[in-house]
N, C-alpha and C positions, 0 to 999 in steps of 0.2 A: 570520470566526473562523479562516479558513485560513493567513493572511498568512505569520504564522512559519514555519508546513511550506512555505510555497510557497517563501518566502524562502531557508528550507534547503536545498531541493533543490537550488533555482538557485544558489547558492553551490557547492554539492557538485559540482553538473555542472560549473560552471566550473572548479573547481580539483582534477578528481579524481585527480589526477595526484599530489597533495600529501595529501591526505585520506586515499585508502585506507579506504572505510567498505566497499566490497564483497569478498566472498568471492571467490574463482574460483569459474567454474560449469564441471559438469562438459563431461568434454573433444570431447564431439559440439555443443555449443553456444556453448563457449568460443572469444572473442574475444582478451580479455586480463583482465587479473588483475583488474580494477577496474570490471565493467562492472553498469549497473545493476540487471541479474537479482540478485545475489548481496550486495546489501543486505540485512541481520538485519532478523528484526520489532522485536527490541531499540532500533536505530536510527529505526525507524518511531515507535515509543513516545518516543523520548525528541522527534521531530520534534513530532509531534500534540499532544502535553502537552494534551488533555483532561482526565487525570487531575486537575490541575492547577487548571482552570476549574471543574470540577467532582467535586470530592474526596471525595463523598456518593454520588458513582455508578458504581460500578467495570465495570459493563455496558455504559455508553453510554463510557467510554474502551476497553475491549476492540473495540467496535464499530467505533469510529471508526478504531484501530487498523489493523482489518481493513479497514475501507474504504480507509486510503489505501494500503495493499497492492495492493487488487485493485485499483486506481487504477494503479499503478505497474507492476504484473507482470502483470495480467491486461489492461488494456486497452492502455495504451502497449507493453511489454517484449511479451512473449507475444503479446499480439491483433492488433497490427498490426507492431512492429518483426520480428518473430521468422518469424510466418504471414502475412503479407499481410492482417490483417484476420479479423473473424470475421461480419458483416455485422450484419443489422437485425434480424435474430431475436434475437441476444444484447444487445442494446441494450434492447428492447420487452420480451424478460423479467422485466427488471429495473421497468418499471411493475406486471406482473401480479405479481409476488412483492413487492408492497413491502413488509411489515413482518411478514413471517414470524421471518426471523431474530430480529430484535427481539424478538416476541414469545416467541419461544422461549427466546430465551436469559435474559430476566425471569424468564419460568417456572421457569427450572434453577433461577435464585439465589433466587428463592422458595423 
């Protein structure tokens, strides 16, 4: 179901030179004007189009949203491009927390 964003991205990566989809990031991190920290979650949303597959559930596209954020900034950008990694503690988290968020965030919109 990922195919599109995947396909997006790799496009984008290829040609971001031409694209211009990211911000600058500020100037202790900053490389150059276009790097992929400083992608919108706007763009994420239009990437994912769960909304889309699923137009009845504004929760599970919010979510999904975020997931390929933290996909993008927190494990690639941030976790290992940025710090060298953040190891197997923050990997293994993510089995003991699984569906909190979830759950919570159902509960709000209830």
């Amino acid at each position: 179901a990922g195919e599109a964003a995947v396909a997006d991205l790799a496009f984008a990566a290829k040609h971001a030179g031409v694209i211009q989809m990211a911000d600058i990031l500020p100037a202790r991190r900053a490389r150059g004007p276009n790097e992929p920290g400083g992608i919108k979650f706007g763009h994420f949303a239009d990437m994912v189009q769960t909304d889309r597959k699923y137009p009845n559930d504004p929760v599970r596209a919010s979510l999904e949203v975020v997931g390929a954020g933290t996909m993008l900034f927190d494990q690639i950008w941030l976790g290992s491009y940025m710090s060298g990694g953040v190891g197997f503690t923050q990997y293994a988290t993510a089995a003991y927390t699984d569906n909190i968020l979830d759950d919570y965030t159902y509960y709000g919109m209830d």
